[in-house]
N, C-alpha and C positions, 0 to 999 in steps of 0.2 A: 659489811659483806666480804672485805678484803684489806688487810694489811699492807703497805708499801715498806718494800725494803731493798736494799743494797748490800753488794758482795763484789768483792772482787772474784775478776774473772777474766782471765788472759792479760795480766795488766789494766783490765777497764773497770772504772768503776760501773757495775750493773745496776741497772732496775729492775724490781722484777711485781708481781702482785703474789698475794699467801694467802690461802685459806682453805679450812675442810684437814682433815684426818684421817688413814689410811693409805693406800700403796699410794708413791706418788706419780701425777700425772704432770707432764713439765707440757705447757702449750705455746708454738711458737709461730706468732704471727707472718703475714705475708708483708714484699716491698711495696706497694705500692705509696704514695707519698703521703702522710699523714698517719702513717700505719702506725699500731702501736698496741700491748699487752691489753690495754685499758679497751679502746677503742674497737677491736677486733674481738673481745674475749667478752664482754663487758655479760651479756645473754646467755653465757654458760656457765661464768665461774661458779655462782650461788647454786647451781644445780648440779654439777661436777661436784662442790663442796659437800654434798651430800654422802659421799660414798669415795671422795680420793681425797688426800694431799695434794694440791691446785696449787703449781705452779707456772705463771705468765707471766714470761719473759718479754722487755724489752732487747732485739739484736741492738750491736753498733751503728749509730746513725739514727736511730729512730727514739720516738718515746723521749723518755728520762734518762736514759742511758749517756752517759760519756760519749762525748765524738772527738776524738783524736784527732790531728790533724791526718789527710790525708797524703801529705810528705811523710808522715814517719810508720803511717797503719796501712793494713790493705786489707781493702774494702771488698774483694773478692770472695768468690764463691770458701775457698778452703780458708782465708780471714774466720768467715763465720762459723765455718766448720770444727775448727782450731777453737773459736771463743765458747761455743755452744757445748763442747767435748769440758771445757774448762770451766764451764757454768755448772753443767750437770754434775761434775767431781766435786766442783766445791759447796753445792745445797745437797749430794746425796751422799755424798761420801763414797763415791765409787761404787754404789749399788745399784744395779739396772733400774731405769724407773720407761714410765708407761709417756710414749711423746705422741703428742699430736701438732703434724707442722701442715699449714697453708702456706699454696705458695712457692715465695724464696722461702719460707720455714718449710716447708715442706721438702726442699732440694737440703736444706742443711739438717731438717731432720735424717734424710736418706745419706747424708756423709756420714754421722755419728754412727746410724747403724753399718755401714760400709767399712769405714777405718776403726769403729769401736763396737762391735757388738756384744762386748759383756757389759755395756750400759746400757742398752737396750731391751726392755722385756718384749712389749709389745708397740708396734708402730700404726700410728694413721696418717695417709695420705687424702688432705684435701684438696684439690685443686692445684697440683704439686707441679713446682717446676722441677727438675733433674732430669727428664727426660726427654732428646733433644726429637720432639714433637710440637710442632706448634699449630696456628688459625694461619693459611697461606692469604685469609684478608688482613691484608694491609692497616686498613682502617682501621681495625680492630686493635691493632698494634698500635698503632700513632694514639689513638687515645688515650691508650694507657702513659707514653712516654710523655707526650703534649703537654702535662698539669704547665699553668703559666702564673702560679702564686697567688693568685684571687680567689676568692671566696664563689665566684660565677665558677671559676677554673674548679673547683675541686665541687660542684656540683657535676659537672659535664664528667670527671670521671668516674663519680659515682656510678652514672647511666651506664658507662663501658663495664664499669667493673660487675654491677649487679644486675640480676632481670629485672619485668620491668613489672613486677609486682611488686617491689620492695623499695619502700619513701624511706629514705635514713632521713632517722631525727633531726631537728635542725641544731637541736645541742651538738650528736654525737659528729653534723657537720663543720660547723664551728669548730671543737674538739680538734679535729682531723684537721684543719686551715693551720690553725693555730699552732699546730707543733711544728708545720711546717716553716714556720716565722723564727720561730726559737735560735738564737744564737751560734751559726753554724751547719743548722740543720740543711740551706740551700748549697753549702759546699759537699757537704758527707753525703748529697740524693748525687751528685753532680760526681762525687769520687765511686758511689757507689756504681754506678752507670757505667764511667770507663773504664773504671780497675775491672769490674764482672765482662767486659767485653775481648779481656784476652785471659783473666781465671774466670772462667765460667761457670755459668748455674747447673751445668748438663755433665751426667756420666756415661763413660760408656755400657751399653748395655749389659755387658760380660762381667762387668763391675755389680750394676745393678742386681743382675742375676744370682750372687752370691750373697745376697740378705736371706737369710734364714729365720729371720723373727717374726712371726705370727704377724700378719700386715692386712688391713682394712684400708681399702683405694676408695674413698668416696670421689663422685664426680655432682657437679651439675649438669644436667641435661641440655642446657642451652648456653653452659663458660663458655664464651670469645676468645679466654686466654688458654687455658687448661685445657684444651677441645679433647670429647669422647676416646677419639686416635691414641690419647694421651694416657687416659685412665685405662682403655684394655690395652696398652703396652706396657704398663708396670704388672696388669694381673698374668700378662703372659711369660714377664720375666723374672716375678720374684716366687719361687715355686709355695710356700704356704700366705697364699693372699687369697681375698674375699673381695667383693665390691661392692658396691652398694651407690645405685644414682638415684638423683634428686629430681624430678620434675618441677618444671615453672622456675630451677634455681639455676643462675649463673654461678660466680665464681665465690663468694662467699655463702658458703653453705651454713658458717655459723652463724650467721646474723641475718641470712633472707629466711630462714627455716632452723631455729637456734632448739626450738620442741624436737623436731624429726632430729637433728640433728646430736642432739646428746643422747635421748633414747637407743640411738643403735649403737652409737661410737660405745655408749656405758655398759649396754650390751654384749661389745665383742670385747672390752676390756677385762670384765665379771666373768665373760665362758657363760652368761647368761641365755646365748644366743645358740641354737647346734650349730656346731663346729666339727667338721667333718676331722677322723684324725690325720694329724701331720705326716704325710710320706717322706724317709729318707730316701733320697736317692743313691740307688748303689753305687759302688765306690768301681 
């Protein structure tokens, strides 16, 4: 279904997944603990593969990817920004390609288009952090942060993270435990956490505002993390955006609804979809 391979990228050695032919698509997962190319993407790739060059990327800290110590790397919001700009250079050769980020992928997809947009063709935001909007419950918050290295632990955030129509496999939970065991991995959740608490996941709006690349804001209708507020504040600041939300889905739209979920995305990628045209704004 998919190829593993490695490249250097900002100094790290990267993981990534490969498959499929045509423009390419670079997908990049979200933080939550156990995240990872495989694990997040697993229900897309072979149908993506159909119609793009499918690239899923492990960030720093997650997956297979290299974890640097957190003394000499920063694990922060422009860290991945910096790594992700150096990823795409080095599998595209500096040719725009088509991103889809969840998430903290989703906050680092929206840097690349921000500090780089002649890499950029077309953007999707799923479930996106970058936009300093949040769930004012609490609850909702602590569970995501709470994971406590157990195998019960990383069911419990399953439940926060997805609705409650969606049983992850017990493989693809397992999967998700286990990388978090991986040599390191409990330092680089732990650098990733404080270093993002003063380089942050979030931009300023006015920042935001100046993406000009063709942008698809998916939401779920019931994310705890990504909440509604959240989704129609990128459609009201990035001027050529679309939206498109998910009923019955939380926060991972590609894995609770992975069918709905590549049909539209492949849709707004292709121009398959009407697509009202682009207004400039006058100068």
């Amino acid at each position: 279904m998919f190829e593993r391979r490695y490249v250097q990228a900002d100094g790290i050695a990267t993981h990534y997944l490969e498959a499929g032919d045509g423009p390419t698509l670079v997908l990049v997962h979200g933080g939550g603990p156990g995240a990872d190319a495989e694990g997040n993407w697993q229900d897309c790739i072979e149908q993506y593969a159909k119609v793009f060059h499918v690239i899923a990327v492990d960030m720093p800290g997650f997956g297979q990817t290299e974890r640097p110590s957190p003394d000499a790397y920063n694990y922060g919001q422009s860290g991945r920004n910096r790594h992700l700009i150096a990823f795409i250079e080095a599998i595209a050769g500096g040719r725009p390609v088509h991103l889809i980020g969840n998430s903290m992928g989703g906050a680092t997809s929206l840097g690349v288009a921000i500090h780089r947009p002649d890499l950029v063709d077309k953007l999707v935001l799923m479930g996106a952090a970058g936009l300093d909007i949040a769930n004012p419950d609490k609850d909702s918050r602590k569970g995501l942060t709470g994971y406590d290295y157990t195998l019960e632990g990383m069911r419990r955030l399953v439940t926060t993270l997805a609705g409650p129509n969606y049983a992850m496999p017990e493989a693809l939970l397992r999967h998700r435990y286990e990388l978090t065991m991986l040599a390191g991995a409990r330092e680089a959740t732990t650098a990733i956490h404080e270093h993002t608490l003063l380089d942050k996941m979030t931009y300023p709006p006015e920042l935001i505002a100046t993406i000009q690349a063709p942008t698809l804001v998916v939401g779920g209708k019931i994310d705890k993390i990504a909440v509604l507020a959240r989704t129609y504040g990128y459609l009201d600041l990035i001027p050529n955006s679309w939206g498109f939300i998910l009923p019955h889905v939380a926060h991972w739209a590609m894995m609770e609804a992975p069918v709905e979920f590549v049909a539209v995305t492949t849709a707004f990628l292709r121009d398959d979809m009407f697509l009202a045209p682009q207004i400039t704004p006058a100068a």
